[in-house]
N, C-alpha and C positions, 0 to 999 in steps of 0.2 A: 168332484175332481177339481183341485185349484187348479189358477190357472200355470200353465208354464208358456214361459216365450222364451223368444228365439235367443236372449243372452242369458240365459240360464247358465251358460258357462262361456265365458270368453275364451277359454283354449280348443274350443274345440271348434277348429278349424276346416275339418271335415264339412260340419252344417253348413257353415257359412258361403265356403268355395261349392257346395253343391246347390246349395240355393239361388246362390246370385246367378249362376249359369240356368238352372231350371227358370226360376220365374222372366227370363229373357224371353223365353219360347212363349208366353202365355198367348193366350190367342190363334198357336197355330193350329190349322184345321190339314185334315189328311186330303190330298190327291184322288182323283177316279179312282178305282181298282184298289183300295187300301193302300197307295201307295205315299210312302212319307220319306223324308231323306235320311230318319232314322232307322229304316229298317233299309233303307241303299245302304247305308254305313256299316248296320250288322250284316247284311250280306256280304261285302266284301271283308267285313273283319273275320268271317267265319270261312269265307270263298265259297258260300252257297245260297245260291240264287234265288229260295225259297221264302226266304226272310225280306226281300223285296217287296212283298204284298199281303206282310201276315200284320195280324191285330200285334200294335210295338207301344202295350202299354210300357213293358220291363223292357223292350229295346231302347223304349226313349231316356229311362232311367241309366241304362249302359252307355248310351251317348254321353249323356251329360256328365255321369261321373268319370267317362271318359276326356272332355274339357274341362273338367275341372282339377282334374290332374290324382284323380282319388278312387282307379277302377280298385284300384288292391282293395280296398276297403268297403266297396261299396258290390261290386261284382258288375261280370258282366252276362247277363241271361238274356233269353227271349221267354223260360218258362218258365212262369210263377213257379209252383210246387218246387222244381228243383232250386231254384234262390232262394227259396226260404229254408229248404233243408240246410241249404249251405251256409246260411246263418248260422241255426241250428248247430250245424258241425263247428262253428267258430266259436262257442257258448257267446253268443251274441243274438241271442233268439228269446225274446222275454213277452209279455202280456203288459207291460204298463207303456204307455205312448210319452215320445219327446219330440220337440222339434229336430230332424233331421234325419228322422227314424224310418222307416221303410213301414209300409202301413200293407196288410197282406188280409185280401175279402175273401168268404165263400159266398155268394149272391144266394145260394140253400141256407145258411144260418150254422153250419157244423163248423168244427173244432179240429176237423183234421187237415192236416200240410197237405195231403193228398186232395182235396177240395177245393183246394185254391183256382178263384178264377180270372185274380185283377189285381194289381199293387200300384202304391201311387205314394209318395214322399209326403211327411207330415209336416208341415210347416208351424204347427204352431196348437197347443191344446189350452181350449177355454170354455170355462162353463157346462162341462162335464159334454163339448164336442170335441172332435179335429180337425183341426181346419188343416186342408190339406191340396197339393198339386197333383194331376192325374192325366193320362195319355191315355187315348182313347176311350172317353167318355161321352157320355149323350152322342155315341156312336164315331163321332169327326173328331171331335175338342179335344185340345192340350189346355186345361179351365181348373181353377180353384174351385173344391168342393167342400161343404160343410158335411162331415158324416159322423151320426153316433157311432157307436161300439158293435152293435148288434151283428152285424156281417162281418168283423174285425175277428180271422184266426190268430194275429200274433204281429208282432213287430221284429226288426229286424235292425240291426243299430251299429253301423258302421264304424262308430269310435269303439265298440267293445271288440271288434273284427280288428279294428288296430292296435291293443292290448293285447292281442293272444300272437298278432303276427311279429310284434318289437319287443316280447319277452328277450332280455340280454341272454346270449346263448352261453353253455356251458365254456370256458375256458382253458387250454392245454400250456402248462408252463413249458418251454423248447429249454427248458436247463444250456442256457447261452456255457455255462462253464463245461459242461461233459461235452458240447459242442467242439470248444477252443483245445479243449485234454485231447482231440483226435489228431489235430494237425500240430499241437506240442506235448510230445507225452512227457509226462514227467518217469522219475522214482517214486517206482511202487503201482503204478497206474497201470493196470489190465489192460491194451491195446486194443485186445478183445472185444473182452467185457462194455469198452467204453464206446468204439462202435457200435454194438448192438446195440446201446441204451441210447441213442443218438439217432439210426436210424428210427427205433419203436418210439421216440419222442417227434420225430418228422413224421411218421407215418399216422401218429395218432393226429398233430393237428391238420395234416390234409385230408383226415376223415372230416374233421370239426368242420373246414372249409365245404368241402363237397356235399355235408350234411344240409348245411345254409345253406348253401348256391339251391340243391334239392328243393329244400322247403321254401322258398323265395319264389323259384318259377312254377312250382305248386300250386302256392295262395297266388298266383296270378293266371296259370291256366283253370283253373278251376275255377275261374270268373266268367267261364265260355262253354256257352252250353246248346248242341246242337241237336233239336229236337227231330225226329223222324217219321212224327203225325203231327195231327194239323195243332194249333194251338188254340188253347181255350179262349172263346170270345170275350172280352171285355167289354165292362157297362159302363 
């Protein structure tokens, strides 16, 4: 595996803003009681009190690409399995590692999404490892980790989640002229006819609109995910 680092590509500005807020955290360690001010933050973003004191490997990731201004793209979960589906749903779910990629373990060694037991942001792959940042690790730590492949179900890649969300959407022409023919008809012009083409040319682009607005607050609730059992332990 060569190596890649982190300006592999300078436009993607994603990695960058979500790194320089992650590696800020380095060092921190969790509270009595599992308690850390990422999982107070997902508590209150969710309004449920449970998240308080759960294992916030993927809360801590939600925070951060929460500060960094990039939850659309990055998501915001407390459960492994469903974040990486949601990848998955965004075709933004691949097997080859980058910097700024989303790194998703089975600690058993299996292949399936459903297995997932820990995620952690890759910062950087060299020499056939990933050098990587992780939340709740060696129990306490928010700590850089060198890890092979081998526990590695899949990545998850936040610039390809911003490719499928800012596809330019379909466009509806409002024929400004059949618009003007309504309040000056001419000779020869169907009064009728020209209304009705006028309202079904408004009515089509407030579909267009409400369509976006739709899929906008979509790709952004579907970054929140509130689990109703406990959450899988992180190593």
């Amino acid at each position: 595996m060569e190596a890649v680092l982190l300006e592999r590509s300078h436009d993607d500005t994603i990695t960058q803003d979500l790194l320089t807020v992650v590696t800020r955290e380095l060092g921190y360690r969790e509270k009595p009681g599992q308690h850390t001010k990422f999982g107070a933050w997902y508590a209150d973003l969710t309004k449920d009190p449970q998240y308080r004191n759960a294992p916030w490997c993927d809360m801590f990731i939600a925070w951060a690409a929460d500060q960094a201004g990039v939850s659309d793209y990055v998501g915001e979960f407390a459960w492994t399995p469903s974040h990486a589906r949601w990848f998955e749903q965004h075709q933004a779910w691949t097997d080859q590692p980058e910097p700024g990629a989303l790194v998703f373990f089975d600690w058993s060694g299996g292949d399936n999404i459903k297995g997932i037991d820990h995620v952690g942001i890759v910062e950087k792959v060299e020499n056939g490892k990933i050098h990587t940042i992780e939340a709740n690790v060696d129990r306490v730590w928010l700590k850089r980790k060198v890890r092979d492949e081998s526990k590695v179900v899949g990545y998850g890649l936040p610039r390809k989640v911003r490719e499928t969300l800012t596809t330019s959407p379909t466009t509806v022409d409002l024929r400004p002229e059949a618009v003007t023919a309504v309040a000056n008809p001419t000779r020869g012009l169907d009064p009728t006819a020209t209304i009705a083409t006028a309202v079904l040319a408004l009515a089509l682009a407030a579909s267009v609109i409400a369509t976006g607005f739709h899929v906008r607050r979509f790709a952004t609730s579907t970054g929140r995910h509130r689990r109703k059992r406990p959450t899988p332990t992180d190593s």
